[in-house]
N, C-alpha and C positions, 0 to 999 in steps of 0.2 A: 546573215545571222539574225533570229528573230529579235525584237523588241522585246524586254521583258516589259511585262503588266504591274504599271506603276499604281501602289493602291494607295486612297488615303491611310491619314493618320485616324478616322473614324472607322474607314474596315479593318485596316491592321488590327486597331483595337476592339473592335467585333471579331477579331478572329481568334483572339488571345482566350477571350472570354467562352468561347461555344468549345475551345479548347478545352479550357478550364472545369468547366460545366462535364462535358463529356469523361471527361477524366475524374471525374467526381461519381457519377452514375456507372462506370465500369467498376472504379474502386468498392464503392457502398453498395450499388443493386445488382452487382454481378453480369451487367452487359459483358457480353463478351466481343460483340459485333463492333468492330469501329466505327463502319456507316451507321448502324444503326445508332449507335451513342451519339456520335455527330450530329446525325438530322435531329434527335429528340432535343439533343441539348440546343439545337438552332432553331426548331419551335418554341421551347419553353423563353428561349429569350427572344423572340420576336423578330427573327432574322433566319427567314428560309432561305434568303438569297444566295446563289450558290458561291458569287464573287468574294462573302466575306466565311465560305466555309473553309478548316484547317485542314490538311494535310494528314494524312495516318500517324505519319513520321513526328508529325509536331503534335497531335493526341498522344502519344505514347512518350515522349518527352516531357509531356505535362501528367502523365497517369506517375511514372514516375518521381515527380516532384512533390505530385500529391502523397505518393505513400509513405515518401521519404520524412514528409512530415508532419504527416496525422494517423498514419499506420503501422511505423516503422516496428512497432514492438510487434502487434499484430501479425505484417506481414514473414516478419524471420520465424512465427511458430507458425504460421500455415505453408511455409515453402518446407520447413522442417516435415512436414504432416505429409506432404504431398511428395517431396523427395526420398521420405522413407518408404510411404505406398510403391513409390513407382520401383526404389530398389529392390527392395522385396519381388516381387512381381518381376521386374526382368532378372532377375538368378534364376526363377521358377523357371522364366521363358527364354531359359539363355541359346537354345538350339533355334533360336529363330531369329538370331541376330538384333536385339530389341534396341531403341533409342530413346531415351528420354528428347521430348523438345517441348516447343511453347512458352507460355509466363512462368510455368512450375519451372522449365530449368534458368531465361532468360531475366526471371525474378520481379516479373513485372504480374502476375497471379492477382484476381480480384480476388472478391469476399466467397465466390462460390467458385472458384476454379475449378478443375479437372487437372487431374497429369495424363498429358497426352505422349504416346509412345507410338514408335513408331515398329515396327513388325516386318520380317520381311520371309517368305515361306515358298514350298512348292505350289501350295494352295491354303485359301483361305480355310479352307474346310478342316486343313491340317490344325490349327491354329484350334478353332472349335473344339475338335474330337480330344485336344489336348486340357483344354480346360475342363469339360463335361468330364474326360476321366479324373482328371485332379479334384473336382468335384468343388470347382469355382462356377457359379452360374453369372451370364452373364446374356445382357439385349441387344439387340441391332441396334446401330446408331446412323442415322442418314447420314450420306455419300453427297456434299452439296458439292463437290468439284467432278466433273467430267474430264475425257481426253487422255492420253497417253500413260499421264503421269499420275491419275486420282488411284486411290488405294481399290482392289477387290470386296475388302468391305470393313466395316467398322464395327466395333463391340465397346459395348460401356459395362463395367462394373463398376461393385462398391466392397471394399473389403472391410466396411466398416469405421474404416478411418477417414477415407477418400474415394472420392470419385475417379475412378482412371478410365480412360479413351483412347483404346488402340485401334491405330487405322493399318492395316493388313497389304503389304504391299507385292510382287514381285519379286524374287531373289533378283533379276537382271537388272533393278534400279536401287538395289540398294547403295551404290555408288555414285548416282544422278541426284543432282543439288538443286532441293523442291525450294520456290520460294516464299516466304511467310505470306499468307493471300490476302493479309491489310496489309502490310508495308510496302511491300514487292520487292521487300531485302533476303536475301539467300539466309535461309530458317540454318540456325544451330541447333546440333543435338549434340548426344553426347551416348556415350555406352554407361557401361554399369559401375568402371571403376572410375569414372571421372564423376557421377552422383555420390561415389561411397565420397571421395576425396571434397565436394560441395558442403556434404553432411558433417567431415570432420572439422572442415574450414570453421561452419557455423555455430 
């Protein structure tokens, strides 16, 4: 059984802090990358070393903490904002199986979020042909996952309220359990009536 790696009480608490820091820049500047918030916030304080960098799990433990109490008013009208886009939008798209997932349903959403939905089709093209006739326009949005399980393609709109990001998948995986790609914890979504039921909660 391996050792675990015993750190000081000076990296611990360098880790708390690049924690903190990061969870701060996702909250306010809209990072969405964890790595990427990590390394900025581990430059800005003067500790690139990798030995005192956090965990995804322990940044979004602290993104959370931070909102809970410097954003909390904030964050209940922009999950409001985004969980309405996103219902809306999947009733429209309900013949393609849609999911709400990401910060918009799991509640941890910065200051510039997306509601990302999840789509699942014969083809992506199907998906296309269906908005261009409903007369939603909408752009490519980069594919950064590869492999088995990454979507056919991705589309961002804005209906004016919000930003939403559907990633386009296969009907044969709509029952394959993607996992969040900063945590490596098995991503939650949800359908249409578990957002209405979010919305009434809130």
């Amino acid at each position: 059984m391996p050792r675990r790696l015993k750190h000081s009480p000076q990296i611990d608490a360098m880790r708390r802090d690049i924690a903190s820091l990061a969870a701060r820049l996702m909250a306010e500047d809209g990072i969405a990358d964890y790595g990427l918030a990590k390394r900025k916030a581990a430059k800005n304080l003067g500790a690139p070393d990798s030995e005192a960098l956090p965990t995804n799990q322990e940044i979004e433990e602290a993104l959370r903490t931070y909102q809970a109490v410097f954003q909390e008013d904030e964050l209940r009208e922009r999950l409001a904002v985004l969980r309405r886009s996103a219902l809306s939008l999947m009733r429209l798209l309900d013949r393609f199986h849609p999911y709400l997932t990401g910060p918009a349903l799991d509640g941890t959403a910065g200051r510039y979020a997306e509601a990302e939905i999840e789509l699942f089709a014969d083809s992506a093209k199907d998906v296309e042909i269906f908005l261009l006739d409903s007369n939603i326009s909408f752009e490519y949005a980069d594919i950064h996952r590869t492999g088995q399980n990454a979507p056919e393609a991705r589309l961002r709109l804005d209906d004016g309220e919000a930003m939403l990001l559907l990633s386009i998948y296969p009907h044969t995986l709509e029952r394959s359990h993607r996992r969040n790609p900063h945590t490596g914890q098995v991503s939650t979504r949800a359908r249409a009536e578990t957002v209405a039921a979010l919305l009434e909660q809130s």
